[in-house]
N, C-alpha and C positions, 0 to 999 in steps of 0.2 A: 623517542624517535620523532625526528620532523618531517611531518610528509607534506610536500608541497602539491598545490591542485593546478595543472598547468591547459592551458587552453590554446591550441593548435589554430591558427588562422591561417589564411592563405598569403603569399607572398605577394603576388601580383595585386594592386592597389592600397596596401598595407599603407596606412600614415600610424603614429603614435598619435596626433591628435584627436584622427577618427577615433583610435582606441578607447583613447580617454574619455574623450565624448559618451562613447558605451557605456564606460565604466559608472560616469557620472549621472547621467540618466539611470540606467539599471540599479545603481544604490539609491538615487529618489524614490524610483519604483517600490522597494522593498524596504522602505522607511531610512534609511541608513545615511550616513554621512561617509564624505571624503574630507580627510584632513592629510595636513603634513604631504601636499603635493610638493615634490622637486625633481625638478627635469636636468640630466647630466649629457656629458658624451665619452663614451668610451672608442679610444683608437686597437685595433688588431692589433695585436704585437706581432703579426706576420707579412699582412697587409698593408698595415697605417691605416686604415679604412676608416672613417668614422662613422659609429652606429649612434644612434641617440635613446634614451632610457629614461623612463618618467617612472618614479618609486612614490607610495605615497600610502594608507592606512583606512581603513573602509571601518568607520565604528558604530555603536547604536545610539550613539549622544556627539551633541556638536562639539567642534573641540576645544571651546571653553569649560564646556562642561567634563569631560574628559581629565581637563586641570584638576577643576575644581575637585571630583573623584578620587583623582591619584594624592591631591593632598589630602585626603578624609580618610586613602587608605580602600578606596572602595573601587573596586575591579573593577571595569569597562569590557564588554564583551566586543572582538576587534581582529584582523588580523591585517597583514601587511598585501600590498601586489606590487608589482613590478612590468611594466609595462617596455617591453625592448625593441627595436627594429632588426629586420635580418640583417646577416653577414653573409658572405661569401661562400663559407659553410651550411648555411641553412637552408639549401636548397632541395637536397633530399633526405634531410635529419630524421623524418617522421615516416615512411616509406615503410619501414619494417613494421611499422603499428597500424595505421591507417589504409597501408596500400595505395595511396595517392602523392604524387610529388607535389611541390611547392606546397607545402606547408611547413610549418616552424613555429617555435615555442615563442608567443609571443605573450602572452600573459601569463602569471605567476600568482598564485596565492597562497599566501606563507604566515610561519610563527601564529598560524590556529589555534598553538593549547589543545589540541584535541576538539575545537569546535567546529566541529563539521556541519552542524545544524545551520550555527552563522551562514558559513559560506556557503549552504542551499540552498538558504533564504537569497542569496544576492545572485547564486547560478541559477536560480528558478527563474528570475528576470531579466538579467544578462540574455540569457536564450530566444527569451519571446520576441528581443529588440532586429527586426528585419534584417539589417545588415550582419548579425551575427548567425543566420541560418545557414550557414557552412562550416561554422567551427565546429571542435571537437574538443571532451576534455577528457583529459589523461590524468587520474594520478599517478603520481611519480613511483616507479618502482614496479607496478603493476604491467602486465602485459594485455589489457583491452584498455578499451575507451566506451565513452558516449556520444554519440552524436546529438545534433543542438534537436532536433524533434524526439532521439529516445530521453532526453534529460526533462523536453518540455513534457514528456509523456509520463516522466518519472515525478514529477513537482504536479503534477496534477490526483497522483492518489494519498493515500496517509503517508505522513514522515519513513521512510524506513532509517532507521539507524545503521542498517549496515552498505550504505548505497558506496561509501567511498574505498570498500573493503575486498567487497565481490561483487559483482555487476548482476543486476534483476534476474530475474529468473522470466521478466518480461518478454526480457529480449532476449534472443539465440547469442550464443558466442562460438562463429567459426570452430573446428575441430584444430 
């Protein structure tokens, strides 16, 4: 099963650059690398609208080394994100989870493997970075979330292994 870890931001001042920007910094923070950036544009097939989408790979070694790796045969610990702008649609997508309008799925992180540690390590400082103190993260398929101070709350005690599964016991979750 693939579960994706997706990160709800607000609509209103949204760029994909600011995004990346986070993204980039927050993998410095937490030793990590960004490789394999490319930026697309996708049209609504309802609309025509065009959204813009920046894909790219968050790993633990630069991406020479990565190469180097993959020829030896020897795994890289890695997964993908996906960075999108809203559409016309996205305007109360999150509503049913959150309870707040304009927000929308605006980061992605995918094809884990099952490493949910990775991507802790990178949401543990994603979070800390100012402008992201309103987001929110969802996994996919689940019905709660984190807020960016219960996530900073949750990367400040020991690992828990099951943080992407059932939500702390830290924190309350609505009836």
């Amino acid at each position: 099963m693939s579960v994706s870890i997706i990160i709800l931001k607000e609509i209103e001042g949204f760029s994909c650059a600011d995004a990346l920007s986070s993204v980039r910094r927050a993998a410095d923070r937490a030793g990590l690398f960004c490789a394999g950036l490319e930026a697309s544009w996708h049209a609504d097939p309802f609309t025509g609208a065009e959204t813009e989408c920046v894909s790219g790979t968050l790993c633990e070694v630069c991406a020479e080394e990565v190469k180097a790796r993959f020829a030896r045969g020897v795994e890289t610990r890695q997964c993908g994100f996906t960075i999108q702008e809203p559409e016309d649609s996205s305007c109360d997508s999150f509503t049913w989870l959150i309870q707040k309008k304009n927000y929308f799925w605006a980061l992605d992180l995918d094809y884990l493997g099952g490493d949910f540690e990775f991507a802790f390590r990178f949401l543990s400082q994603y979070f800390r970075l100012p402008e992201n103190a309103r987001d929110y993260i969802w996994i996919d398929d689940t019905d709660w979330f984190y807020t960016a101070g219960e996530f900073i709350q949750l990367s400040e005690g020991p690992y828990d292994p099951a943080w992407h599964y059932r939500k702390s016991n830290k924190f309350s979750i609505p009836p």
